[in-house]
C-alpha positions in Angstrom: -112.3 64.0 232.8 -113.1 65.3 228.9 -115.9 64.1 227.8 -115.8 61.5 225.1 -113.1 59.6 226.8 -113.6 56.2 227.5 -112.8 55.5 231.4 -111.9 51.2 232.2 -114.7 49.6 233.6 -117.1 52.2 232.6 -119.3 53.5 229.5 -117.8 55.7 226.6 -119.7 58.8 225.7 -118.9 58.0 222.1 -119.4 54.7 220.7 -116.3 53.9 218.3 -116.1 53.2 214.8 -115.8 50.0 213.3 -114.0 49.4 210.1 -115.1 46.4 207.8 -111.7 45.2 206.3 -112.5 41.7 204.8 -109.5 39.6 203.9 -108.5 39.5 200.1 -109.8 36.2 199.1 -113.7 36.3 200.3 -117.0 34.8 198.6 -120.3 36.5 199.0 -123.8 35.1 198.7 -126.1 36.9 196.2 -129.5 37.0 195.9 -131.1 35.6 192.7 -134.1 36.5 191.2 -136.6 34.6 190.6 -136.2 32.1 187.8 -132.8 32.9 187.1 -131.1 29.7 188.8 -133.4 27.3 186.3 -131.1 25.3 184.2 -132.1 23.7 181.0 -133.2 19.9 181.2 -131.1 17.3 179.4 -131.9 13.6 178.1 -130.6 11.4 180.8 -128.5 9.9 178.2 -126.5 13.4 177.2 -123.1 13.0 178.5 -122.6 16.7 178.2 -121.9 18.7 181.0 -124.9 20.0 182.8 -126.6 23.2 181.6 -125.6 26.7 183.4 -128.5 28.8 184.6 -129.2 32.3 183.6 -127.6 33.7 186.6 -124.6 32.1 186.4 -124.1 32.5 182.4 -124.5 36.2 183.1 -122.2 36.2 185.9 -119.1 34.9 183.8 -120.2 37.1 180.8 -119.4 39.9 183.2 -116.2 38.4 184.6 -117.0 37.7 187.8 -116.2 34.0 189.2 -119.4 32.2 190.9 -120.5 28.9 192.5 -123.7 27.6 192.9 -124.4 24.6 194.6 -126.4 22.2 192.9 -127.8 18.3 192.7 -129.0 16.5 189.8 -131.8 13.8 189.8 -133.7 11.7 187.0 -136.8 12.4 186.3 -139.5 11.0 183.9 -141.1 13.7 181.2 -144.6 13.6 182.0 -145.7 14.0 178.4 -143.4 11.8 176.4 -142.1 9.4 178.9 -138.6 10.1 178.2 -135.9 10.0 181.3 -134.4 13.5 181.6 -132.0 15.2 183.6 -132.6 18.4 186.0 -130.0 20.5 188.0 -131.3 22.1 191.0 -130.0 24.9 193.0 -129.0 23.2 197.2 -129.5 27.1 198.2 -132.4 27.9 196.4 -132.1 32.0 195.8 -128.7 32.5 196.8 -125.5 32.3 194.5 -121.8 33.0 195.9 -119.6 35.2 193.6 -115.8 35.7 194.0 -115.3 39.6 194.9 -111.7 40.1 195.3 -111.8 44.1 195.1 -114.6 43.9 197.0 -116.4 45.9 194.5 -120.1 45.2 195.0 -121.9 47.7 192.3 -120.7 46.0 189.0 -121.7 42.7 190.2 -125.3 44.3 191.6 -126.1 45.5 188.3 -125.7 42.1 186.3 -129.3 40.7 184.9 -130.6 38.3 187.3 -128.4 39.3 190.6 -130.7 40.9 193.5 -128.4 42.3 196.7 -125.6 41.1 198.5 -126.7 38.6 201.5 -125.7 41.4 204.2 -126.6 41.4 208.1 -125.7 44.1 211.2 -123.4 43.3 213.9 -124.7 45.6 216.1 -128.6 47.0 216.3 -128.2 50.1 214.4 -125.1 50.1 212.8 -124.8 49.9 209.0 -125.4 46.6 207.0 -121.9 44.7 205.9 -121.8 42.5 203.6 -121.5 38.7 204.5 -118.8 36.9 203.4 -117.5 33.5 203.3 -113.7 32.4 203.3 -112.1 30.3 200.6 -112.0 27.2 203.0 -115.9 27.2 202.9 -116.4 27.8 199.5 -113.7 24.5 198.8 -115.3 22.2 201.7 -119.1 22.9 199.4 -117.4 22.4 196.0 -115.9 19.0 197.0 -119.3 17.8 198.7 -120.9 18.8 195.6 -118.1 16.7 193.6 -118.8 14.0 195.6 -122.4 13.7 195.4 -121.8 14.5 191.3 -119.8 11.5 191.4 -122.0 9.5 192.6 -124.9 10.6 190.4 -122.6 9.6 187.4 -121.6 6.3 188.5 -125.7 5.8 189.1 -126.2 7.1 185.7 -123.3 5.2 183.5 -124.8 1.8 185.5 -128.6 2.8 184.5 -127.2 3.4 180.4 -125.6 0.0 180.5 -128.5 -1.3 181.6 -130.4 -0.1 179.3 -128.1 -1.4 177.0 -128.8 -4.7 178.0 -132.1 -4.9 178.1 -132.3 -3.4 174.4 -129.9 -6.4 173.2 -131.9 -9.1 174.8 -134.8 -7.8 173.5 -133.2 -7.9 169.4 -131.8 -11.4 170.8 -135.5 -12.7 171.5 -136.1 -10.7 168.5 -134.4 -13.0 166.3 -135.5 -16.1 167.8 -138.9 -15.8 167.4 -138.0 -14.9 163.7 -135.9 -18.0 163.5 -138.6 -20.3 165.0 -141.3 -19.2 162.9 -139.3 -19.6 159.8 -139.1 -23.2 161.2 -142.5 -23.7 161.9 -143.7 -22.6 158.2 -141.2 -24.9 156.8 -142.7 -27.9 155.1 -141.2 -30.8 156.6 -141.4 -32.6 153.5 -138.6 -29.8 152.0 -136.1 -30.7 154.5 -132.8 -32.1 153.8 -133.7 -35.9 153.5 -137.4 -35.6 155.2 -138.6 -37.5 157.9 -141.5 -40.7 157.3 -144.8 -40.5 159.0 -142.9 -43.2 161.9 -140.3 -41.0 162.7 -142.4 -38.1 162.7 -144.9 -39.4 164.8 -142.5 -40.9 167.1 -141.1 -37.1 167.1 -144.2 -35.5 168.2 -147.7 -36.5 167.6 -148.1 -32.8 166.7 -145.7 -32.7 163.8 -147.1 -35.7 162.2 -150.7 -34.4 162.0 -149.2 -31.0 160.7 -147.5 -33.1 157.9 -151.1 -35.1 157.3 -152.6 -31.7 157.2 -150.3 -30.5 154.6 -150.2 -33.2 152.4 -153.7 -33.2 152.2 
């Protein structure tokens, strides 16, 4: 027996090589620096779409197709009161990026990107990178959507409300105007007037109001 054959049932003198060969459509998770997820608060009522973060502006700068999982909530601005809108990051740190050639240098080197997420199969061998098939990255994208969805239908029901509540407040508005436009009127102005009888029969309130201003 040579040595460095493998015999069945028993241990090879040489451990054989693996070869990583990742299928052609694969996601990988990068790490992000610090900071670089932070996406720019918006009014709640913007109806733009939400802000990118550094880390994903630079990414499509550099042609490279990413996906980061994210939520947005409404908040209130501690200083001026004001409802805005902040995205945040579901994996906080990690971004996925679309790496079809598998070429992980270029996308290494863009401002804000760490490493590739990467792990070992077996204790000593060499670090591969860990990737994520399409199906994965689709299954996230449409639970985000969803969740989005919801968020929006929350926030077109909170502007109409808002809505509301700003037109009943111009209605009440204009009723108190009305009613104290009355109630500086001299009665004694009024188309046809009303006699001290009638008044006092009206309200013993309006008739001492006209004795006080005829007086």
């Amino acid at each position: 027996m040579h040595r460095g054959t493998a015999v069945s049932g028993g241990w090879p003198w040489r451990r054989r090589e693996r070869h990583w060969n990742p299928a052609t459509e694969l996601w990988f998770a990068i790490k992000a620096a610090p900071g670089s997820q932070r996406s720019q608060s918006a009014l709640a009522s913007d109806d733009r779409d939400p802000r990118l973060s550094l880390i994903e502006r630079n990414l499509a700068n550099a042609g490279f197709e990413s996906f980061m999982p994210t939520y947005r909530i409404v908040v209130k601005h501690h200083r001026n009161k004001k409802l805005i809108e902040r995205r945040f990051p579901i994996f906080t740190g990690y971004v996925f990026v679309n790496l079809p050639t598998q070429r992980f240098v270029p996308v290494e080197a863009v401002e804000g990107v760490g490493k590739l997420l990467k792990y070992s199969r077996i204790y000593g061998d060499a670090p591969e990178p860990f990737s994520f098939p399409q199906e994965v990255i689709d299954r996230l994208r449409y639970m985000v959507w969803e969740e989005d969805q919801k968020f929006l239908l929350d926030k077109a029901w909170r502007m109409r409300q808002e809505e509301v509540d700003r037109e009943l407040v111009e209605v009440k508005k204009a009723a108190s105007r009305a009613s104290r436009k009355i109630r500086n009127a001299q009665y004694s102005e009024l188309a046809g007037g009303l006699a001290p009888a009638a008044l006092r029969r009206l309200h013993p309130a309006l008739w001492l109001c006209k004795r006080w201003i005829s007086c």
